[in-house]
N, C-alpha and C positions, 0 to 999 in steps of 0.2 A: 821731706826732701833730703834733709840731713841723713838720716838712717841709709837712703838710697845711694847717697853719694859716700859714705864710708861702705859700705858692702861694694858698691863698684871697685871704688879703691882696692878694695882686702882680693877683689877678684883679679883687677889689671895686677896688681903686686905678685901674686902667688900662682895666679892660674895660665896669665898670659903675660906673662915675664920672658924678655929673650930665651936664658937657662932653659925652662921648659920648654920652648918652641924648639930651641935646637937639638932636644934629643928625643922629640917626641916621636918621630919616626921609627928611632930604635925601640921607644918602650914599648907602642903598636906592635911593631913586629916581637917583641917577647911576649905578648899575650897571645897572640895568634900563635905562637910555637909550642910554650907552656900549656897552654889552654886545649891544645890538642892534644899533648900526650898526657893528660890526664882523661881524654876521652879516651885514647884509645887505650890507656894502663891503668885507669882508674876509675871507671864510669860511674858517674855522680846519678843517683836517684832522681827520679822524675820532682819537678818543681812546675812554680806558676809558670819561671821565665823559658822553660822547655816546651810551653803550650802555644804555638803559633798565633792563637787568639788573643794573645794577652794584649792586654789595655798599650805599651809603650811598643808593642810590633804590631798592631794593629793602624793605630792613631798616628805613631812616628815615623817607625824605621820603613814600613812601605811605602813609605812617601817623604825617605829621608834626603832626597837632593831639592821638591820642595819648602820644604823647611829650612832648609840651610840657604838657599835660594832668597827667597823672602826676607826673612833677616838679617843677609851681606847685603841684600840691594840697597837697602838705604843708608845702611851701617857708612858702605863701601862711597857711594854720592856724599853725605855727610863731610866724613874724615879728608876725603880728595878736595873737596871745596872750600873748606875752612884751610887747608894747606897751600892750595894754588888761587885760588879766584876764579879760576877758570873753567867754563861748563865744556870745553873742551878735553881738560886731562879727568873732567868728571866721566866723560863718557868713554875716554879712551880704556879707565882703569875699572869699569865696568864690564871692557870686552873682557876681566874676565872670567866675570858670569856666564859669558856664552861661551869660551872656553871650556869650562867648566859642565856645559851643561852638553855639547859636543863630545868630552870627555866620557859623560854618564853615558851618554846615549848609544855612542858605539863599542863601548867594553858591555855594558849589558847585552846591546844584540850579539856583538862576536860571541857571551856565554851561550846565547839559546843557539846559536847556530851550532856553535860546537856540540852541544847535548843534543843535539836533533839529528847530527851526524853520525853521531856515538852509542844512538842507542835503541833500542828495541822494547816492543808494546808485548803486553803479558795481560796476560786476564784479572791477576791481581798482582799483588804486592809480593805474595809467595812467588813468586818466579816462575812457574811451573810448567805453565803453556804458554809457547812465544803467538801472539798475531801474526804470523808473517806477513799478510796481507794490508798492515799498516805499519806506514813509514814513517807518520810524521807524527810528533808528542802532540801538537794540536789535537790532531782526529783520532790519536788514541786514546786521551783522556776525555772527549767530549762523547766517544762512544763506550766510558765505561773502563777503558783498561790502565793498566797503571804505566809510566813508561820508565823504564830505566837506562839510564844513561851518564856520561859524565859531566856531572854538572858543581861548575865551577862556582864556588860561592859568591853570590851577585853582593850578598852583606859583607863580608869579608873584603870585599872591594868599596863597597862604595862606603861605609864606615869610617875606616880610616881618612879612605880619602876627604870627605866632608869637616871630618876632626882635624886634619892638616892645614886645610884650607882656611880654617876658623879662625885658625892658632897664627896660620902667616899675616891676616887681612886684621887681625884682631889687637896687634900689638899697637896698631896707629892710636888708637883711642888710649895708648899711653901713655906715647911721646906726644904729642898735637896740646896745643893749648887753646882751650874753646873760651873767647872773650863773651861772646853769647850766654846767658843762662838757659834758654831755650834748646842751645846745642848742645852744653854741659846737661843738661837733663835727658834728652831725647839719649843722646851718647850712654850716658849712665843705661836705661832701660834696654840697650841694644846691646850692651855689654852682658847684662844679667840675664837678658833671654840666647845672645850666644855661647853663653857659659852652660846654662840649662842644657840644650840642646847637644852644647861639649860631652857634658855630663852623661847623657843619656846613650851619645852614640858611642863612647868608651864604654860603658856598661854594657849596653846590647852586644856588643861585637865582642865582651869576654863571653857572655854568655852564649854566642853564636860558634864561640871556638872550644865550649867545655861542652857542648849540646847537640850540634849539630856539624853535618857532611865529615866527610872523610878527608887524612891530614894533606893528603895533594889539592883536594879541592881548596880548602881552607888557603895553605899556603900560596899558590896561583892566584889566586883574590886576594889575598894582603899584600903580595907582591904588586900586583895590576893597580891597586890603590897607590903605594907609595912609587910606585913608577911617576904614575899621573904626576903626582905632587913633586917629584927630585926633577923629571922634566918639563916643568912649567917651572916652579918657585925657585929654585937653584939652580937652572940654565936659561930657559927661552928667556924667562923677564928681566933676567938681566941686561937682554939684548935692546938695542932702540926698536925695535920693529916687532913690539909686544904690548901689551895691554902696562907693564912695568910690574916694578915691585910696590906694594903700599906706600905710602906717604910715611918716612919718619920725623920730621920737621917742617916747620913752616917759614921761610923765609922774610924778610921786610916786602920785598916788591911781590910779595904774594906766590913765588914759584917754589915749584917742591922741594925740600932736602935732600941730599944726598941719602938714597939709601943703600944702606948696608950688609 
């Protein structure tokens, strides 16, 4: 348990430290700008992480708002209730998981919608011969043809975004002081599996921007992501009438600190 609670520590210190929370937006968005024009001025030879099958885009990142989902849920219950006492600011600061998942839900559809409007069915990939006759990427790809259209990076959006989210809800487990060892443990492992997860969706999403789609798509998706995040965490929850910002303090009479 020692081992665990020093690597926690070495994590909240360096990984989710205010300093890097607050400029993590910006460094996102440099990998996403970087990272594309080395695809298009530089094109890096084929790899493992260019293979859509790979073991961390297979297992993770298509089910990257589950995973991050899981992990803040009790991370986020935890931290709010050791700060307040109360199972009310537990579930207030939950809405915003459903926030959150509201957020994925309809940037994802508005992508397919817009590539379904944008774009047109071919026999193959070479472009050669259009389907006229089909309109919709559904029933072009189910009958065989390829469909091309603009299609806005769903990774490049929800990457980031999930990274941001991690990074905002992720600081309490620094300032909070857990009198429990049960909570101090549980804490500790929710930390090292949101760090993981950190880890993994900053990787994929460099490799999503030296690899993959074209620089407008890229860029629209990393945009769409740090939108979500600048208007939720830097405006609405600031507001009373929001799910709030994280817990940075915990009070004597049990109610939240001031956050910052």
């Amino acid at each position: 348990m020692e081992h665990l609670e020093a690597f926690a520590s070495w994590i909240r210190r360096h990984c989710f430290s205010e300093t890097f929370r607050r400029h993590a937006a910006w460094g996102l968005a440099a990998i996403s700008l970087v990272g594309s024009l080395v695809k298009e001025q530089w094109p890096l030879p084929d790899s493992y992480f260019n293979n859509k099958k790979n073991v961390l885009n297979v297992y993770f990142v298509k089910v990257s708002w589950g995973w991050t989902f899981l992990c803040l849920l009790p991370f986020i219950a935890l931290t709010s209730y050791v700060a307040t006492r109360s199972l009310g600011a537990v579930f207030r600061r939950l809405g915003a998981l459903l926030v959150g998942t509201i957020i994925w839900f309809t940037s994802t559809n508005f992508f397919m919608v817009i590539e379904n409007a944008t774009g047109t069915c071919y026999n193959s990939s070479a472009l050669l011969e259009v389907r006229a006759e089909v309109t919709d990427k559904r029933a072009c790809i189910t009958s065989g043809g390829f469909w091309d259209g603009f299609d806005i990076s769903g990774h490049s959006f929800l990457l980031p975004y999930c990274t941001l989210m991690i990074l905002e809800e992720a600081i309490a487990g620094h300032l909070l002081r857990f009198e429990k060892s049960w909570q101090r443990h549980l804490v500790n492992v929710l930390t090292l599996s949101l760090a993981f997860l950190a880890f993994v969706w900053i990787f994929m999403f460099f490799c999503t921007a030296i690899y993959f789609h074209d620089f407008s798509q890229k860029l629209l998706g990393t945009s769409f992501g740090i939108l979500g995040w600048y208007v939720t965490y830097r405006r609405w929850y600031l507001t009373p009438y929001s799910p709030g910002l994280p817990p940075r303090s915990a009070t004597k009479d049990g109610k939240r600190g001031h956050n910052k």
